[in-house]
C-alpha positions as CSV (number, residue, x, y, z in Angstrom):
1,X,-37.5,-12.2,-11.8
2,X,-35.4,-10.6,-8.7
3,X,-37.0,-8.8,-6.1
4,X,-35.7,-5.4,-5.0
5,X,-34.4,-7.2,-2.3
6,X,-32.4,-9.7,-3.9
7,X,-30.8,-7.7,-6.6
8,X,-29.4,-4.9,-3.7
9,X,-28.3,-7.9,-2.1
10,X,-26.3,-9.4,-5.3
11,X,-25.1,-5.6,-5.7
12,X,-23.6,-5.6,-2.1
13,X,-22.5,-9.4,-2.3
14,X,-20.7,-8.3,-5.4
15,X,-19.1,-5.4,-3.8
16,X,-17.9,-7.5,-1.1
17,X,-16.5,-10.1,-3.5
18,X,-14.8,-7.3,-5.2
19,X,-13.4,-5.4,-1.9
20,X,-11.9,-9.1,-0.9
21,X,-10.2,-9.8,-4.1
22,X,-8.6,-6.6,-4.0
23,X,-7.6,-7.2,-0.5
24,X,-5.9,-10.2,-1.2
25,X,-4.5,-8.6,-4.6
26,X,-3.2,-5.9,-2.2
27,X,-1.4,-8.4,0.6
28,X,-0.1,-10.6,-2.5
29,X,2.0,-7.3,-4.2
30,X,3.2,-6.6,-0.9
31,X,4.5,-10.2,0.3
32,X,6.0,-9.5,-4.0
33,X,7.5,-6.1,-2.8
34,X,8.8,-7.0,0.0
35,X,10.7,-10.2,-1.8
36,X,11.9,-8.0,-4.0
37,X,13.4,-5.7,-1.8
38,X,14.9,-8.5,0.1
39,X,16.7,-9.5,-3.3
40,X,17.5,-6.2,-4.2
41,X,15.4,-5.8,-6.8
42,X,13.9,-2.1,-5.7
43,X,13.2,-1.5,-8.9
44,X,10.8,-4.2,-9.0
45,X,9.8,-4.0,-5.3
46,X,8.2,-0.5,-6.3
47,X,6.2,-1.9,-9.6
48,X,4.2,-3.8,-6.8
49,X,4.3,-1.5,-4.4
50,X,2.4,0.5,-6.7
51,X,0.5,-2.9,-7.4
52,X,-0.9,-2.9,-4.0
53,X,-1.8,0.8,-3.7
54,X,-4.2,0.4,-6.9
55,X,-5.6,-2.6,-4.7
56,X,-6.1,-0.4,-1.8
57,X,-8.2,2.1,-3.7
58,X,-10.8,-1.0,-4.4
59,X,-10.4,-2.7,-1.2
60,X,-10.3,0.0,1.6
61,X,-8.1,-1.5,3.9
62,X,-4.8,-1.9,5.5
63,X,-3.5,-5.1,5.6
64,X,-3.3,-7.7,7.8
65,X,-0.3,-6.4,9.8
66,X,0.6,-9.3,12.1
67,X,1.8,-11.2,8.5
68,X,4.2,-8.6,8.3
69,X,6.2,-7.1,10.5
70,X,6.8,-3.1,11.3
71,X,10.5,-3.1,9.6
72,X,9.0,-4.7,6.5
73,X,6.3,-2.4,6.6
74,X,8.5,0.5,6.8
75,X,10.8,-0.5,4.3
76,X,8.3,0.0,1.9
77,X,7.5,2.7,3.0
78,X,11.2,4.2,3.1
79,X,11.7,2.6,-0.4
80,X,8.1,4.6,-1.5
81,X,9.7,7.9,-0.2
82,X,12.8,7.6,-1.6
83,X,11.5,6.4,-5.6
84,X,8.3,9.1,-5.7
85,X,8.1,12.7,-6.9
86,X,9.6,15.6,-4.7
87,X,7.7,17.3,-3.3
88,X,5.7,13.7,-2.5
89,X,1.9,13.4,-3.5
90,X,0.7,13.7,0.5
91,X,-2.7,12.0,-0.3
92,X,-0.8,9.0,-1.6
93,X,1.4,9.2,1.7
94,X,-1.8,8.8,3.9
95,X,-3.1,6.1,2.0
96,X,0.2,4.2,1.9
97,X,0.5,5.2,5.7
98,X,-2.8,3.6,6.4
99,X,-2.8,0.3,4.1
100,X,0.8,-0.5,5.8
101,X,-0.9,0.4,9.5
102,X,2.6,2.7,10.0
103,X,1.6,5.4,12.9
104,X,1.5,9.0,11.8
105,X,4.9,9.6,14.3
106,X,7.1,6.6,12.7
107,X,6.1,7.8,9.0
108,X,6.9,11.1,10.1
109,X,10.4,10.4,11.8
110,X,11.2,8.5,8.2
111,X,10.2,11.4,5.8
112,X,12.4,13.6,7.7
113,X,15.3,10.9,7.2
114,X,14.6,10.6,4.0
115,X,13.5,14.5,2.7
116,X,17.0,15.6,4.7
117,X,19.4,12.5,3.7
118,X,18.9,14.0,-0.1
119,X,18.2,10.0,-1.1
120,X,14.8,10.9,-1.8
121,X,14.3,11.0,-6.0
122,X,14.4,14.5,-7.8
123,X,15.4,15.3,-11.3
């Protein structure tokens, strides 16, 4: 039988494993999104965009940014802004601000590109 001890600790072991598949989940989507969007596929580039945010609500984390560089980074996030409901869901702007480690001034300076160019999606 497991002590007290032993079954927080395969709790919090399991957590962890969980947290680090979802992180990995998370920086696979992205490398996909980011492909995509290099083929010009956007269409597809957002399915995993979307992809990698579900992982982030599991795994609590930005990624690894120095596999990915800041245009990449803001290309997603450009492409996010300019595919999502107007006005924009602004908690799912912070989350996507903090998993692509994009500074509150650059996301800013690109939401006012994107809200004023008209590109941005509206029905």
């Amino acid at each position: 039988m497991l002590s007290r001890q032993g079954s927080q600790d395969i709790r919090q072991d399991s957590k962890d494993f969980k947290a680090a598949v979802a992180r990995t989940r998370q920086a696979v989507s992205v490398q996909k999104a980011i492909g995509f969007i290099d083929a010009s596929s956007p269409a597809k580039a957002i399915v995993e965009l979307k992809h990698a945010l579900e992982e982030n609500g599991i795994a609590r984390g930005p990624l690894l940014t120095n596999k990915y560089d800041k245009n990449d980074r803001l290309r997603l996030y450009q492409l996010h802004l300019q595919n999502t409901e107007v006005p924009p869901n602004f908690a799912i702007l912070l989350q996507l601000r903090e998993m692509l480690a994009i500074s509150e001034m650059d996301a800013e300076q690109l939401e006012t590109e994107v809200f004023d160019s008209g590109s941005a999606f509206s029905i």
